[in-house]
C-alpha positions as CSV (number, residue, x, y, z in Angstrom):
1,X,51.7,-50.3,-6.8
2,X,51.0,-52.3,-3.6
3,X,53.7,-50.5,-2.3
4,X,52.3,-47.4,-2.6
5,X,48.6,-48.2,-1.5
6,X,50.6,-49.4,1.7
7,X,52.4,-45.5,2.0
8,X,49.1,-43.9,1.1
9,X,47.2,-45.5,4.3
10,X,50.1,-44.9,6.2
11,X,50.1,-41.4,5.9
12,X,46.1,-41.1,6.0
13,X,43.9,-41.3,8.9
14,X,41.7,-44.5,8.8
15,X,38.5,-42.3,9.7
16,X,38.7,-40.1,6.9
17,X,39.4,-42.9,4.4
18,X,35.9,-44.3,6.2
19,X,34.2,-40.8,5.8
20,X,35.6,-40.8,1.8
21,X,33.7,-44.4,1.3
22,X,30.9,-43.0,3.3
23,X,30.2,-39.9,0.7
24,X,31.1,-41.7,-2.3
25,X,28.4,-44.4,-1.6
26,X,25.8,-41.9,-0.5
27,X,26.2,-39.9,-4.3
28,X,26.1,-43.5,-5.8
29,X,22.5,-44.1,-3.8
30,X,21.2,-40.8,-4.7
31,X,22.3,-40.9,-8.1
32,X,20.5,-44.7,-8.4
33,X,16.9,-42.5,-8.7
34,X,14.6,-41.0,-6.3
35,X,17.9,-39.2,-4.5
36,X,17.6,-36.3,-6.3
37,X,14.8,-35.0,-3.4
38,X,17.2,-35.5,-0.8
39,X,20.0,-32.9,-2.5
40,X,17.0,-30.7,-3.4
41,X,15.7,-30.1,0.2
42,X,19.1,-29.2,1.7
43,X,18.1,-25.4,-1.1
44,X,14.9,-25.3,0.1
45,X,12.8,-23.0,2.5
46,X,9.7,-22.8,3.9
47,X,7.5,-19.4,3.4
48,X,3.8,-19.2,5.0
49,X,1.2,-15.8,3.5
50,X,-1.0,-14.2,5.2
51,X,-3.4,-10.9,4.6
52,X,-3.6,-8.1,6.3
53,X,-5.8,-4.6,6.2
54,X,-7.2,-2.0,8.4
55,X,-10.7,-1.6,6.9
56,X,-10.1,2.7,6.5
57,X,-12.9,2.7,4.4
58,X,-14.9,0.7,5.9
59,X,-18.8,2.9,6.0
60,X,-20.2,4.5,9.0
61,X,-24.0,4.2,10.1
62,X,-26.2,7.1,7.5
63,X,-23.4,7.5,5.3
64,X,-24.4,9.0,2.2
65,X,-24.3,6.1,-0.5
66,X,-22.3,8.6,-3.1
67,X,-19.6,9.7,-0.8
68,X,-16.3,8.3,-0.4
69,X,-15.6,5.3,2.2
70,X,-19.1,4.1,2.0
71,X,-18.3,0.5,1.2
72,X,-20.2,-1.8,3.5
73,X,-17.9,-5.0,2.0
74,X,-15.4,-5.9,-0.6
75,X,-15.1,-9.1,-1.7
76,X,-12.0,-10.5,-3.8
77,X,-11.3,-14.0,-4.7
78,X,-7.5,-15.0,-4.8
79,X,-6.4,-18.2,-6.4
80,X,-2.8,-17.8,-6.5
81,X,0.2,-16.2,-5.1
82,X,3.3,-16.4,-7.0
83,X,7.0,-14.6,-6.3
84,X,10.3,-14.2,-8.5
85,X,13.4,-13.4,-7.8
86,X,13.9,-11.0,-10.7
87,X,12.6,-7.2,-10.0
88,X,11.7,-7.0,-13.6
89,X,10.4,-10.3,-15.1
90,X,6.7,-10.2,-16.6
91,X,4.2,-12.2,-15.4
92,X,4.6,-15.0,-18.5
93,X,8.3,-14.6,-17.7
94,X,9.7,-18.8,-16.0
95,X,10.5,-19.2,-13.1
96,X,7.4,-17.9,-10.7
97,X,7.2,-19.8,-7.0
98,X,3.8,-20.6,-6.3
99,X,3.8,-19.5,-2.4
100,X,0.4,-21.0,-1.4
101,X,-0.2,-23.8,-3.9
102,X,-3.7,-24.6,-2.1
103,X,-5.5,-21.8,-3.5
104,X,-5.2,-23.0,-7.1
105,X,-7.9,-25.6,-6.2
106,X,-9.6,-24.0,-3.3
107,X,-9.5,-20.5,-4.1
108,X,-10.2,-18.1,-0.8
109,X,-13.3,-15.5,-1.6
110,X,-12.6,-13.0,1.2
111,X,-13.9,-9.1,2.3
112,X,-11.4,-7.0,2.9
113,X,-13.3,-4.5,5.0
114,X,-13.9,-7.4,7.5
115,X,-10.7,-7.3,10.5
116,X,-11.2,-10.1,12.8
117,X,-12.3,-8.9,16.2
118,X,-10.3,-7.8,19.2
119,X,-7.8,-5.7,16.4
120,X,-6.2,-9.2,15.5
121,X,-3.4,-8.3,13.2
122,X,-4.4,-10.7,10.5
123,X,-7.2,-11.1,8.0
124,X,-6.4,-14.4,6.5
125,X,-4.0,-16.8,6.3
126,X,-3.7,-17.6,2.3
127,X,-1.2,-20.9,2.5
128,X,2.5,-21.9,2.5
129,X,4.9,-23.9,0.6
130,X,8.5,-24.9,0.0
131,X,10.4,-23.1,-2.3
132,X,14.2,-22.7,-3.5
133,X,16.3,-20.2,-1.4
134,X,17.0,-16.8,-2.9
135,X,16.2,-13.0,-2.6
136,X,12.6,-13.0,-4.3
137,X,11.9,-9.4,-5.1
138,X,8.1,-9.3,-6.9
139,X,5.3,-10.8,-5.6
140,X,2.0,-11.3,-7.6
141,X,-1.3,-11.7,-6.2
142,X,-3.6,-13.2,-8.5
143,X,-7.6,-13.0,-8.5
144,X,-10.0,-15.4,-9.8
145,X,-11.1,-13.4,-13.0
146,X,-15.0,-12.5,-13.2
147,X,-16.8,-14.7,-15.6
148,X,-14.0,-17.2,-15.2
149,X,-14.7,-21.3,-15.9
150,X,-11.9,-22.8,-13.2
151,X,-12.9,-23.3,-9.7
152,X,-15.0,-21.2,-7.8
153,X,-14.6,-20.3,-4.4
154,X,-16.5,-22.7,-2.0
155,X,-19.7,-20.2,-1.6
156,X,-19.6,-16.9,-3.4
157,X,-21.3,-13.5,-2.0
158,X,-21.2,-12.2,-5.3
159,X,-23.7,-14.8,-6.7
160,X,-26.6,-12.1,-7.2
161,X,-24.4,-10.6,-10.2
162,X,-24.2,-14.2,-12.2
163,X,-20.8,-15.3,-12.9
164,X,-19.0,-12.8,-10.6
165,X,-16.6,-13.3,-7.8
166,X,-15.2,-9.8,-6.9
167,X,-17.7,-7.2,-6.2
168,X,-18.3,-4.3,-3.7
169,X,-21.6,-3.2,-1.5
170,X,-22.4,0.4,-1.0
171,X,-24.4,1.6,1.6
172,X,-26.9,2.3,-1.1
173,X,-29.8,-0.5,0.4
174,X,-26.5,-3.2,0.6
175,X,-26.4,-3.9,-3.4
176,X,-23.6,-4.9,-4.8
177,X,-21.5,-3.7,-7.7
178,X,-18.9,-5.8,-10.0
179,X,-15.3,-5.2,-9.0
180,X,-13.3,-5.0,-12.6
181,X,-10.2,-5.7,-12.7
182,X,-8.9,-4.8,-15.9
183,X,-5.8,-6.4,-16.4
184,X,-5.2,-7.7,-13.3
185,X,-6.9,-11.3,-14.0
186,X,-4.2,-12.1,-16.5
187,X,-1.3,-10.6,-15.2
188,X,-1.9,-10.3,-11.1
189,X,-2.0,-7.4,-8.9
190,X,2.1,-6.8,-8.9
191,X,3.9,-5.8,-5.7
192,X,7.3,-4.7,-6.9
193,X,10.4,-4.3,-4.7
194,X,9.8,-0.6,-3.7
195,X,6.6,-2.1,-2.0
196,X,7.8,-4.8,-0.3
197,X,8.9,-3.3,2.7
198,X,12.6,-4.0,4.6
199,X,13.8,-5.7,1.1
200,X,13.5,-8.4,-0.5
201,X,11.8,-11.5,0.8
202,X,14.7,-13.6,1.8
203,X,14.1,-17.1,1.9
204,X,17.1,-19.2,3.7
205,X,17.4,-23.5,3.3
206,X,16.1,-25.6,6.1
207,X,14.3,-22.4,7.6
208,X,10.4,-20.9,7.7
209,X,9.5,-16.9,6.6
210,X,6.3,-15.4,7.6
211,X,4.6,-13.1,4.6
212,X,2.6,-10.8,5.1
213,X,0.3,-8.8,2.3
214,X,-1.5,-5.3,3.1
215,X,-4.0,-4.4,1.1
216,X,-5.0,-0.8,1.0
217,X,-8.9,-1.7,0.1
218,X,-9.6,2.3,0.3
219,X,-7.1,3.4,-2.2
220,X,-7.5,0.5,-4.2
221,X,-11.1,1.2,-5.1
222,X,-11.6,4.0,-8.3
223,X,-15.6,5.1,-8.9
224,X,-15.9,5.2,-12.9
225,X,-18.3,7.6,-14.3
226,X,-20.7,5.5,-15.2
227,X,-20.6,4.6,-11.9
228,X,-19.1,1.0,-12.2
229,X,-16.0,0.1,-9.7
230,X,-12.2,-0.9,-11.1
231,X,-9.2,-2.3,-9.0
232,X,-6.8,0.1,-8.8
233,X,-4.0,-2.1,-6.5
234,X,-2.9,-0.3,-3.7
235,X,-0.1,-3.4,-1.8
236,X,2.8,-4.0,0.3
237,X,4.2,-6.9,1.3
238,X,6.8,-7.7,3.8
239,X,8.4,-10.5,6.1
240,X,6.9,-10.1,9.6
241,X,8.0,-11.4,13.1
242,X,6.0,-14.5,14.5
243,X,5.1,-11.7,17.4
244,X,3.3,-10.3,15.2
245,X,5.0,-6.6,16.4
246,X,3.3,-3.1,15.3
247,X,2.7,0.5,15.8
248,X,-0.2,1.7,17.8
249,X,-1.2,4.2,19.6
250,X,-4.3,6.9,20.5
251,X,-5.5,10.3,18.8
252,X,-6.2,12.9,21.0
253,X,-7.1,16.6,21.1
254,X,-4.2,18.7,22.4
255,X,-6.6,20.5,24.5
256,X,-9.6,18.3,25.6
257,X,-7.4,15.1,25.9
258,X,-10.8,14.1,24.4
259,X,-10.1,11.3,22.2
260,X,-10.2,11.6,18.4
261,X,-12.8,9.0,16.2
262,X,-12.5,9.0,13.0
263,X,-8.8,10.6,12.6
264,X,-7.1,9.3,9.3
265,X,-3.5,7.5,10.6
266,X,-1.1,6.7,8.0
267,X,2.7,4.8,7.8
268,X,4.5,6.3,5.4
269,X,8.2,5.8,4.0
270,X,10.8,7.4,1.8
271,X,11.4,7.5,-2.0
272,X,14.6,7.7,-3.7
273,X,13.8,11.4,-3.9
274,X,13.1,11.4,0.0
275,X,9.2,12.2,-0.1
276,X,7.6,10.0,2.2
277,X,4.8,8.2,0.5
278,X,2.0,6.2,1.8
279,X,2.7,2.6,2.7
280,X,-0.5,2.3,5.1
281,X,-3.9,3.7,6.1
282,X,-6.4,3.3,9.0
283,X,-9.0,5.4,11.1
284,X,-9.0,5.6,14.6
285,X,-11.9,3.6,16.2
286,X,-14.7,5.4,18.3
287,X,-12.2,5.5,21.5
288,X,-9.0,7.4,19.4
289,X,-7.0,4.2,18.7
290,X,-5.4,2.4,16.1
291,X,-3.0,0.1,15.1
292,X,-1.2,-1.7,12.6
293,X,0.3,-5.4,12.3
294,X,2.0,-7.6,11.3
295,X,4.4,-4.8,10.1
296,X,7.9,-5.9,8.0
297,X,10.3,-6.6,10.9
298,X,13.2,-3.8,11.2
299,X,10.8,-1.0,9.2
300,X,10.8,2.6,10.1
301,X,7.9,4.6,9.7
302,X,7.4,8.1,9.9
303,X,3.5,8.0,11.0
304,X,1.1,11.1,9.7
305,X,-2.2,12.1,11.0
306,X,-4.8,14.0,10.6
307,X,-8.2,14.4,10.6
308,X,-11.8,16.2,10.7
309,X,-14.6,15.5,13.2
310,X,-18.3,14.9,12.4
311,X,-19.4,18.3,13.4
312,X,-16.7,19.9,10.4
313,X,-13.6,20.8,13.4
314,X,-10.1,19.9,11.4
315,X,-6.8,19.2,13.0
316,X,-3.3,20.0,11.6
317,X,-1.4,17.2,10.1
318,X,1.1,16.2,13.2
319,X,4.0,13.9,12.3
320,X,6.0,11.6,13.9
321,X,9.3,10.6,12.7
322,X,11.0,7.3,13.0
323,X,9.1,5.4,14.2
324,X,10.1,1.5,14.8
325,X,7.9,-1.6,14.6
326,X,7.0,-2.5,18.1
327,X,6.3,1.1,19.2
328,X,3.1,2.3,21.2
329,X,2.7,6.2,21.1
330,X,0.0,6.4,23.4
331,X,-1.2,9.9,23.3
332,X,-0.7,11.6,20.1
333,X,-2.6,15.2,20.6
334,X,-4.2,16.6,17.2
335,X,-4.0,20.6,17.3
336,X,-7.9,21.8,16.3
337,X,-7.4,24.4,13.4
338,X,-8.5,28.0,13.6
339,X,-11.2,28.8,11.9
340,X,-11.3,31.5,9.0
341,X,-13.9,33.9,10.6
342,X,-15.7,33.9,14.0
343,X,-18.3,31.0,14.2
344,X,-17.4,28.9,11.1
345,X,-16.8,25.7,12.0
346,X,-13.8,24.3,10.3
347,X,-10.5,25.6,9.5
348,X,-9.7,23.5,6.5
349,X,-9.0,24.7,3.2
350,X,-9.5,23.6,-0.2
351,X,-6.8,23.1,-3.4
352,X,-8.3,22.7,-6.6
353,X,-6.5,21.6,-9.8
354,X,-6.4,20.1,-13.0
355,X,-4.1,17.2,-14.7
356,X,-3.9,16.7,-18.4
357,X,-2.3,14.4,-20.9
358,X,-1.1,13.6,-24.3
359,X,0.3,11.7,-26.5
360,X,1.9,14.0,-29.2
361,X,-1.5,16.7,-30.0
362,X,-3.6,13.5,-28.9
363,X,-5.0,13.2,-26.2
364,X,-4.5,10.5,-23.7
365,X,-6.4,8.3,-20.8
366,X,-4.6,8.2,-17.8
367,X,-5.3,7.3,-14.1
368,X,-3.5,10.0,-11.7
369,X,-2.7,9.4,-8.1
370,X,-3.0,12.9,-6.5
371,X,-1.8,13.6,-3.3
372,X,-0.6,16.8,-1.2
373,X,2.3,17.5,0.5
374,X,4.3,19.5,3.4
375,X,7.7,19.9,4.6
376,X,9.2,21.1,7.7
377,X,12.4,21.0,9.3
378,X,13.6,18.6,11.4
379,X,17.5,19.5,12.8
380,X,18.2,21.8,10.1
381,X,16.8,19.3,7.4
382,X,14.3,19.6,5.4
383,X,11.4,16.3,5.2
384,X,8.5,16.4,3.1
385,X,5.5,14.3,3.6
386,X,2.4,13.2,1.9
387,X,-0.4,14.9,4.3
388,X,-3.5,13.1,4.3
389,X,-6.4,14.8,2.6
390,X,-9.9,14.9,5.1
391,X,-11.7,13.4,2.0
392,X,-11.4,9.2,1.7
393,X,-8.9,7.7,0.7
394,X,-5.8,9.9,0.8
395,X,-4.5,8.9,-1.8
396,X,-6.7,10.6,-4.6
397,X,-7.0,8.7,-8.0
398,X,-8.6,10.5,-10.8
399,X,-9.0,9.7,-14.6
400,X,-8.0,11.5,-17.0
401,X,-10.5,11.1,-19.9
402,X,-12.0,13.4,-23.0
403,X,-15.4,13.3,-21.0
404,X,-14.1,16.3,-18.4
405,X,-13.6,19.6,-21.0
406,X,-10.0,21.4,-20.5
407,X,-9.4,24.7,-19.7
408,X,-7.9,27.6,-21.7
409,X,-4.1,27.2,-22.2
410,X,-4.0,23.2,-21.8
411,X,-1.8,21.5,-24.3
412,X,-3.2,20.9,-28.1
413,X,-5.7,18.0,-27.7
414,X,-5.2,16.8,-24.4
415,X,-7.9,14.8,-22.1
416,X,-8.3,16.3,-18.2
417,X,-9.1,15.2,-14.9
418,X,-9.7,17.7,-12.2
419,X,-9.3,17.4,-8.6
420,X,-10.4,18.1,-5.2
421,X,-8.1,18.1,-2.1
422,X,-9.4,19.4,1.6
423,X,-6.7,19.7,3.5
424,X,-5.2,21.7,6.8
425,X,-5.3,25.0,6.3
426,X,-2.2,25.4,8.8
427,X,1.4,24.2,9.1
428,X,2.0,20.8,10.7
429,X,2.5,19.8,14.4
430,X,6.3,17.8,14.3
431,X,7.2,14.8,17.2
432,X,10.5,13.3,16.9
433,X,11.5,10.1,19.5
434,X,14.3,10.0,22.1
435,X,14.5,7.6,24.7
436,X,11.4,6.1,24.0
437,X,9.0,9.5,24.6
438,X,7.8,11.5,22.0
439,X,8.7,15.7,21.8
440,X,6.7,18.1,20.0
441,X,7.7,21.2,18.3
442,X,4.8,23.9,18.2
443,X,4.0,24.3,14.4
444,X,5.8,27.2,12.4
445,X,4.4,30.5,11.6
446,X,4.0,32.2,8.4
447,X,2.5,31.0,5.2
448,X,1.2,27.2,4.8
449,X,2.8,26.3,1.8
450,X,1.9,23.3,-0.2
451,X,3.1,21.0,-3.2
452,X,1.0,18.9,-5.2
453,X,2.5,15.7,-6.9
454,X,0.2,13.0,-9.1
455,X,1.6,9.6,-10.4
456,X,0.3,9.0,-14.0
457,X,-0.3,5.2,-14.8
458,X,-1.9,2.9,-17.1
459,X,-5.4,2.8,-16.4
460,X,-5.6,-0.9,-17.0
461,X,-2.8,-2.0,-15.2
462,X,-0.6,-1.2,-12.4
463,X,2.5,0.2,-15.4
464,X,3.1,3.6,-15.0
465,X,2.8,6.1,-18.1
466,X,4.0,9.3,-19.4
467,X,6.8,10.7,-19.5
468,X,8.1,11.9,-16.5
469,X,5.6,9.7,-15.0
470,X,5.6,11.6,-12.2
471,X,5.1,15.2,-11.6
472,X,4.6,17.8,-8.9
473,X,3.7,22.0,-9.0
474,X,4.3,24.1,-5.7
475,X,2.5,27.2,-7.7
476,X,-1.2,28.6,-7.7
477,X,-2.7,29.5,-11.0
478,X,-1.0,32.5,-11.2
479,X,2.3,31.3,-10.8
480,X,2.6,32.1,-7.1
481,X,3.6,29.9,-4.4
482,X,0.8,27.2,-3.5
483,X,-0.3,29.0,-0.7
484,X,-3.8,27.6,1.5
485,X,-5.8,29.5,3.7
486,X,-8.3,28.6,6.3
487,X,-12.0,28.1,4.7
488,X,-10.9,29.2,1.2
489,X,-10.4,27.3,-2.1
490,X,-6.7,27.5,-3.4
491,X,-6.0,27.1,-7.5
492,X,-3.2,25.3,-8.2
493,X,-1.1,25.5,-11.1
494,X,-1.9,22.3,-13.7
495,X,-0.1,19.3,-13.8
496,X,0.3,18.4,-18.0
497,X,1.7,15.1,-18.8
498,X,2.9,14.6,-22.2
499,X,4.7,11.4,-23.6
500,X,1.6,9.1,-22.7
501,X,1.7,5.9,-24.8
């Protein structure tokens, strides 16, 4: 045996019999207690959550107190922000990373409509923490629930209402209003992976992510009939550069060069159907500009705008395709529409329509996310795009209930919502990049053709309902292409849901 101890150091290096001692005693410290820390720390990373939102809905001076975007202030109170590496775990489901542990005994009590000044990108910084490496792929941001007995936030604007910590104020003599929020205080306002934009949040050992959360306050707001407020959670999420890198740029009309206030900007991305959907929302500021930032580093956005001046003049939608993080458009010109007869003042037209639902001959409360959209062509491909609506947000939500009466020829028993959409009553204005300068293509002749899709969901959480769950009609009432005309009122073609649990 000694024999062949001797052979065995002959034929191995001295350092790496040195190196073998050195890890076998290291395992036998760490394995003595308290080690297991060390071991654990070589998985973990570092992620740091911000909150981000261009206040779109934010009221103007004399706005009437029942229109849309009159919200002087929306307060929310977060106490916890939690991500999972499964896509399709529930929120009682193990395994959820607390990402900002501090709010559980601080919570943050924040309003939404209030950007920092100078266009800073964020609106709060919520916390970080360490956390295991891995692909998380849901996110949940959870509110303090009104009425709640855990710790309130330091001071609380929504102290007039009692026991309440997420209202809104309407420019209605600044009073404020309870926020509901349904199921969200129990289950957390869920940002799944097709909202988390550029992919999953990917958390690496030894190194630091920066989070960011948008919250699209003006699409996120529903007015109930009784005229109470619900959350309706409109989110994205996405790891941003430390740079803070955006997309900005000014709204102009084509002719004047006069700039645009007011004009509704939007970020939108694809589907797996390849509809472009709205990710992001914002108004141009009294000179024409906007921005948006943090935005998910290596994003492409196809940006959509449109808009409709205080005196009534509306522009077409114009769209500009690809558009990377980091990108300033400068001058983007707005074509004024014509109007329908000498000395009206707006070219805009109208599409009206109704959604119903069932379940079986019963019928069904749903919320429906209604929204309008255009295609053109783009290098002999077609691209359709949701085409912001002149009303706020534009994103419409309606509720379907039994307390709007159905028309003639709706399915057996079913509840209705109707809707309202003002849109351009002419074909869109098309900008594609190439070599840093934007190119327009004058916008087509002939008809301006539209499709109408709505989203049905659970009004009391963020789960969608029905089956399909989504829908879309490119018909009028009489079975004829959705067709809008300058200053007239278009009806489109229903949109019945059945198979609504």
């Amino acid at each position: 045996m000694f024999a062949r101890a001797l052979l065995w150091l002959k034929t191995h290096p001295i350092s790496i019999l040195v190196g073998s001692l050195v890890v076998v005693v290291s395992l036998i410290i760490i394995s003595c207690g308290g080690g297991s820390t060390s071991i654990q720390s070589l998985s973990m990373g570092t992620v740091s959550v911000s909150l981000g939102d261009p206040p779109s809905c934010a009221a103007s001076a004399g706005a009437a107190a029942t229109a849309p975007g009159t919200f002087a202030s929306v307060w929310i109170t977060i106490q916890s922000v939690k991500a999972h590496i499964s896509s399709t775990v529930d929120a009682n489901s193990p395994g959820w990373q607390e990402l900002a542990p501090q709010l559980n005994s601080a919570p943050i009590q924040l309003d939404l409509l209030h950007l920092a000044a100078n266009r800073q990108c964020l609106l709060q910084q919520l916390g970080s923490a360490s956390l295991p490496a891995g692909d998380y792929q849901q996110i949940r941001l959870i509110l303090l629930a009104n009425a709640a007995t855990s710790t309130p936030p330091s001071t609380n604007a929504c102290a007039s209402l009692g026991n309440v910590f997420n209202c809104v104020v309407v420019v209605d003599g600044n009073v404020a209003h309870t926020l509901d929020l349904s199921s969200e205080q129990q289950t957390g306002l869920k940002i799944p992976p097709g909202q988390i934009m550029g992919g999953p949040i990917h958390v690496t050992a030894g190194q630091s992510v920066d989070l960011n959360i948008d919250f699209n306050t003006c699409a996120s707001i529903i007015r109930q009939g009784n005229g109470d407020f619900r959350l309706k959670p409109v989110l994205t999420a996405g790891v941003v550069s430390a740079n803070m890198t955006g997309i900005s740029g000014r709204i102009v009309d084509s002719v004047t060069s006069k700039p645009i206030a007011g004009a509704i900007v939007t970020l939108q991305v694809a589907d797996k159907s390849g509809i472009d959907h709205i990710a992001m929302e914002s108004q141009t500021d009294s000179t024409g500009h906007f921005g948006f930032c943090p935005l998910a580093t290596g994003t492409v956005f196809d940006v959509v705008v449109d808009g409709m001046t205080s005196s009534g003049t509306a522009y077409d939608a114009t769209v500009v395709f690809n558009v990377t993080g980091g990108t300033n458009l400068d001058a983007v010109p707005l074509i004024a529409e014509t109007a329908a007869t000498a000395g009206a003042s707006t070219g805009a037209g109208t599409i009206q329509g109704v959604v119903t639902a069932v379940n079986g001959t019963t019928g069904a409360k749903i919320d429906a996310t209604v929204s309008a959209l255009q295609t053109v062509m783009v290098s002999n491909m077609s691209h359709t795009f949701t085409v912001p609506p002149f009303q706020k947000p534009a994103s419409l939500v309606i509720q379907v209930t039994s307390s709007t009466s159905c028309a003639m020829g709706s399915p057996t028993g079913a509840f209705c919502g109707s809707y309202s959409l003002i849109v351009p009553a002419s074909n869109p204005n098309v900008g594609t990049i190439s070599a840093g300068k934007i190119t327009f293509t004058a916008p087509a002749s002939g008809d301006v053709l539209y499709t109408v899709e709505a989203d049905a969901t659970n009004p009391t959480s963020d789960a969608a309902i029905c089956s399909p769950s989504s829908q879309t009609t490119s018909k009028d009432s009489n079975g004829m292409p959705l067709k809008v005309t300058p200053g007239a009122t278009t009806n489109s073609a229903p949109i019945d849901f059945s198979g609504c649990s």
